[in-house]
C-alpha positions in Angstrom: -45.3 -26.7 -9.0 -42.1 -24.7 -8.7 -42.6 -21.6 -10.4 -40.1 -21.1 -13.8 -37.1 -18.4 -13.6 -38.2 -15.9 -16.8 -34.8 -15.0 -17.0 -33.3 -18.6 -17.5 -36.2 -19.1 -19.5 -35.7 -15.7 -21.7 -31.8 -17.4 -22.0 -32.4 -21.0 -23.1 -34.7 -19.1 -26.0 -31.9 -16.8 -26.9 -29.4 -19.1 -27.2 -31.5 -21.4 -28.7 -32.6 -18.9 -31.3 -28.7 -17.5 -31.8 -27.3 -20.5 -32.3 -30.3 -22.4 -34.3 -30.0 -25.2 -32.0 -32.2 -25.8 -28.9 -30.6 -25.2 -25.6 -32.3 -26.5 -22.0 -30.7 -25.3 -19.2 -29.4 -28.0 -17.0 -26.9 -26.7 -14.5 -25.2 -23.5 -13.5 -21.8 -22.6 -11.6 -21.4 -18.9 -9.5 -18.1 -17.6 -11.0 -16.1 -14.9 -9.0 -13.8 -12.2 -10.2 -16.5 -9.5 -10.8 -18.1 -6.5 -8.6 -20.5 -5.3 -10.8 -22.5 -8.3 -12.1 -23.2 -12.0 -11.2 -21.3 -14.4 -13.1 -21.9 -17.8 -13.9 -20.9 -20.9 -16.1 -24.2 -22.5 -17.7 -24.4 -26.0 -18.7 -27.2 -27.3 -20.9 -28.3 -30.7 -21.2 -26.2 -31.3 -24.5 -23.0 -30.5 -22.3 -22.7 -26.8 -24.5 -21.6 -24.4 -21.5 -21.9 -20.4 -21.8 -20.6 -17.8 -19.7 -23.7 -16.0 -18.5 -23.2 -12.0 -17.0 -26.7 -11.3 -14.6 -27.8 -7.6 -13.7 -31.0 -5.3 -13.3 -32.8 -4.6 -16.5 -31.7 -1.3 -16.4 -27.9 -2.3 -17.2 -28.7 -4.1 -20.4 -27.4 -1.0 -22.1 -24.1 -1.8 -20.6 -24.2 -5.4 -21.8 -25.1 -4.4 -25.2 -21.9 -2.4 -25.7 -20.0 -5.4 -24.0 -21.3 -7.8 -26.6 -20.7 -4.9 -29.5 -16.8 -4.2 -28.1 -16.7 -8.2 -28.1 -17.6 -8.6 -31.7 -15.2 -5.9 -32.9 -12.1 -7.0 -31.2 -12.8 -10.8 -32.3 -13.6 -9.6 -35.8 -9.8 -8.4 -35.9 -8.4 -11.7 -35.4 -5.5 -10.6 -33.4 -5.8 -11.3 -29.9 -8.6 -14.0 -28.3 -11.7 -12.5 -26.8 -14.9 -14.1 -25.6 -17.1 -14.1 -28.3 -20.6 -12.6 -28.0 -23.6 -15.1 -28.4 -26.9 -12.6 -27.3 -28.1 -10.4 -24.8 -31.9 -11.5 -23.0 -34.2 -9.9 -20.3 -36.7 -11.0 -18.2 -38.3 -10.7 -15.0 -36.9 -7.1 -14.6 -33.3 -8.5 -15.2 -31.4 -9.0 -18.3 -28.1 -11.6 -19.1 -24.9 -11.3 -21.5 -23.9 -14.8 -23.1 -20.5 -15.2 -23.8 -18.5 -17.8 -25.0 -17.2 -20.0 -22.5 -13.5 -19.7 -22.2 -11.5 -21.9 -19.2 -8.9 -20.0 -18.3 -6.5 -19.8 -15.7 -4.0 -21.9 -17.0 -0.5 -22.0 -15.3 1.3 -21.4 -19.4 1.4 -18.1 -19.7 2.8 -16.4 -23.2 3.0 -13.0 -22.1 4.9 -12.3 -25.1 2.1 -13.4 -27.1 0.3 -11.0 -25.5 1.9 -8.2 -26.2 2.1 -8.8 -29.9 -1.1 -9.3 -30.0 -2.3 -6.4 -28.2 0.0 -3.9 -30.9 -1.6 -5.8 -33.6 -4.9 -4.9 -32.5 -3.8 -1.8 -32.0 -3.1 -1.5 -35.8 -6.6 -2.1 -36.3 -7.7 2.4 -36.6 -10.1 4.8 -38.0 -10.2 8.0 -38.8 -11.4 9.8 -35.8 -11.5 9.5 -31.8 -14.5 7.6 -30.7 -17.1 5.2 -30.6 -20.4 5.1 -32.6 -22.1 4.7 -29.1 -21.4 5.6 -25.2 -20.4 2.7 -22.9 -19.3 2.3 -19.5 -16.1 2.3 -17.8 -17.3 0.2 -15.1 -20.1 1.5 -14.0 -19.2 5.1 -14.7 -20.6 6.6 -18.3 -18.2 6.9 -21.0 -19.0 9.6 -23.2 -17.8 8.6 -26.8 -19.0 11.4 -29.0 -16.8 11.4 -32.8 -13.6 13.8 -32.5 -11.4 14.6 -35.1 -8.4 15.1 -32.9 -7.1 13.0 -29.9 -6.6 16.4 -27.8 -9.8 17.2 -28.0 -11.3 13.9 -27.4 -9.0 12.7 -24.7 -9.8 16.1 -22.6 -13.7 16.5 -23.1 -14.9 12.7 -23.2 -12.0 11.5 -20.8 -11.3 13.5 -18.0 -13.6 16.2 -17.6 -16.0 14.0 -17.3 -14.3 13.0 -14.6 -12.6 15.5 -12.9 -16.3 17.2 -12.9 -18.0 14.5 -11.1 -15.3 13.9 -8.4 -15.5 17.8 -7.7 -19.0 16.7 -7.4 -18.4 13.9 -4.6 -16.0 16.8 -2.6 -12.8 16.7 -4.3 -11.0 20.1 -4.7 -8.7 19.2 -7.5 -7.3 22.8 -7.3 -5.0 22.1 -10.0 -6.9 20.5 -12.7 -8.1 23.4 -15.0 -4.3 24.5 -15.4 -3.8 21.0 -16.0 -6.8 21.0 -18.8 -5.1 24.1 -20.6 -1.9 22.1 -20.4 -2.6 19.0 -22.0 -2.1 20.2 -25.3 1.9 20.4 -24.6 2.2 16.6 -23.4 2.0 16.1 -27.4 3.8 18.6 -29.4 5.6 15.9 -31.1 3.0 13.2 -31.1 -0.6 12.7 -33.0 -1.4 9.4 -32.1 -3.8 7.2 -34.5 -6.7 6.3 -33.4 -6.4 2.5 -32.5 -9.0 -0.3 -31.6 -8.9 -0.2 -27.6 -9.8 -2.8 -25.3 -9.9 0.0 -22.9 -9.8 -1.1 -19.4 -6.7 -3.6 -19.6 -5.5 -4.3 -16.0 -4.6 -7.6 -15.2 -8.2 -8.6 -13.9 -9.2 -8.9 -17.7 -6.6 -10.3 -19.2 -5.2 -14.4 -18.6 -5.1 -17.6 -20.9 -6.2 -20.8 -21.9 -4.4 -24.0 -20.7 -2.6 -23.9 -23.7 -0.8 -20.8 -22.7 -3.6 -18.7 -26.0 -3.9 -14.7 -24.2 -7.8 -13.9 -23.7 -8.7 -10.0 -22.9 -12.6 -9.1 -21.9 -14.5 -6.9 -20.2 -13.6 -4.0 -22.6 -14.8 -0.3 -22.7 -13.6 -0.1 -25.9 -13.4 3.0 -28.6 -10.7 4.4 -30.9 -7.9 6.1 -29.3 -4.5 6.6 -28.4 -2.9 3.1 -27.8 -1.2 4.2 -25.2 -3.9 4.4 -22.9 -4.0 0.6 -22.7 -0.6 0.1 -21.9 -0.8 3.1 -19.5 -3.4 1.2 -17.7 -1.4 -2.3 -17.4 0.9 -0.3 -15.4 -1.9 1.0 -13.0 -2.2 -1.7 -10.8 0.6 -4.1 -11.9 0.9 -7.9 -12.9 2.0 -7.8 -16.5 5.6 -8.9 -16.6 8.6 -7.1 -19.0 8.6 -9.5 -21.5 5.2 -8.4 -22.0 6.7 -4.9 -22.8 9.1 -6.3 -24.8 7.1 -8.0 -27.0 5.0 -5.2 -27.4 7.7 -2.6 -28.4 9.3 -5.0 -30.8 5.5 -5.3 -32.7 5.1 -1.5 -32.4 7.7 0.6 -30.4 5.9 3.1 -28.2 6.7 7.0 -28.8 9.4 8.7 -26.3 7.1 11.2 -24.6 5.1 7.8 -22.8 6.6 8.2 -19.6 5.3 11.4 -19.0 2.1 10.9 -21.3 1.3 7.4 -19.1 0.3 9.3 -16.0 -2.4 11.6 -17.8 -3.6 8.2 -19.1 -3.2 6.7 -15.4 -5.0 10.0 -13.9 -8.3 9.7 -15.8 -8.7 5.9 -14.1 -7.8 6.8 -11.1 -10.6 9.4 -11.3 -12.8 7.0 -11.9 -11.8 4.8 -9.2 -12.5 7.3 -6.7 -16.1 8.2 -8.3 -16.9 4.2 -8.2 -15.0 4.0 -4.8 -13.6 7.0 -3.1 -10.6 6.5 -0.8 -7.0 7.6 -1.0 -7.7 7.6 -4.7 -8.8 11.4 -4.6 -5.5 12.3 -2.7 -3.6 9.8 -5.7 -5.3 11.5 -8.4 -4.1 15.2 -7.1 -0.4 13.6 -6.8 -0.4 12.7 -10.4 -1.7 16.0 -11.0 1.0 17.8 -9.3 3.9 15.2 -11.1 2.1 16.3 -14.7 2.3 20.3 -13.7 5.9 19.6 -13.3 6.7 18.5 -16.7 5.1 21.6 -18.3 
């Protein structure tokens, strides 16, 4: 007899138990897109289907903050994410269960999008954080409480980062006068802290056939807003009226131009700690281009 799966097994029980009706597995499709985890659409035998994340046990950490980012943002009601159903291990591997969401449609409301995303936006607390650490891909996110933005962006953002690419090599000669700047890139602004999906770039963000925006894969936590939009611009694919919609919901404060490429340098750092590359060389051009402004 063909021996069971414990971790398919370990899913049909949660599900089963989340949702207080039984699930049976009875197909499952390899879904691409991701370079961390498998991915997969799962059928059961009462046609339900689930969107089912797969890693090591020792990432279910990193799933748990997934599924508690998840619940936050769709708890705002502002934009569409997939919603969280369990986390499950077994057989030294553990799952994420999502709602399954088909997207890919060819409608595309980017302008809903954009309200949507200053909406959530509008969705603070009183201090710079997250009541847990997370992940920015695979790269720990430290999230400890801060009272001011400052403070938080430059000891849980980008030292963090700056210290472990000097760690791979990196010379980043310039980054400690670029610490003991940062400070001056907001002499006229003290941003709220906002609900963040976090990692917005175009690979986690798309819609329903209906043309309904869906964000996921967050890294979220309470920050400046402008750190999502900063990251859309990274890599591209989000059109104007995107922007536009945005700005009309929630226009963005002058000093973004300049601020944007502080929030662009602390993924970039991360890109070359997950990657390496011509993102080291990047990260001490954006350095350089901040200096100048100071």
């Amino acid at each position: 007899m063909e021996s069971v799966n414990t971790l398919d097994q370990s899913i049909e029980e949660a599900i089963s138990r989340t949702t207080s009706l039984a699930f049976s597995i009875h197909g499952s499709t390899g879904l691409g897109g991701g370079c961390i985890h498998d991915a997969s659409c799962m059928t059961g035998s009462d046609g339900r289907r689930f969107f089912v994340k797969r890693n090591s046990i020792d990432l279910l950490p990193s799933f748990e903050a997934e599924a508690h980012s998840l619940k936050l943002l769709s708890d705002t009601g502002t934009i569409r994410v997939p919603a969280p159903v369990c986390t499950c291990h077994g057989n030294g591997q553990c799952a994420l269960i999502l709602e399954y969401l088909p997207m890919g449609g060819r409608r595309q409301d980017w302008s809903a999008m954009g309200r949507q995303l200053a909406q959530l936006h509008r969705h603070e607390n009183d201090r710079h954080g997250w009541d847990h650490d997370n992940w920015i891909g695979s790269f720990p996110q430290v999230n400890t409480w801060q009272d001011g933005w400052v403070e938080f962006f430059s000891e849980c953002r980008l030292r963090p980062q700056a210290d472990a690419a000097r760690g791979r090599g990196l010379r980043l000669t310039k980054i400690d006068a670029l610490m003991e700047a940062i400070p001056a890139f907001f002499d006229d602004y003290a941003p709220p802290a906002s609900l963040l999906h976090g990692d917005l770039w175009s690979g986690n963000a798309a819609f329903l056939d209906d043309g309904t925006p869906v964000i996921y894969d967050p890294a979220s936590y309470y920050g400046d807003r402008e750190t999502d939009l900063a990251m859309t611009e990274m890599f591209g694919g989000f059109p104007r009226e995107f922007y536009n919609a945005y700005d009309r919901e929630w226009p963005l404060n002058e000093g973004y131009r300049i601020r944007k490429q502080l929030y662009i340098l602390y993924h970039t750092l991360n890109h070359y700690n997950l990657f390496g590359g011509g993102y080291g060389s990047q990260a001490e051009s954006i350095i350089a281009g901040l200096l100048s402004h100071t």
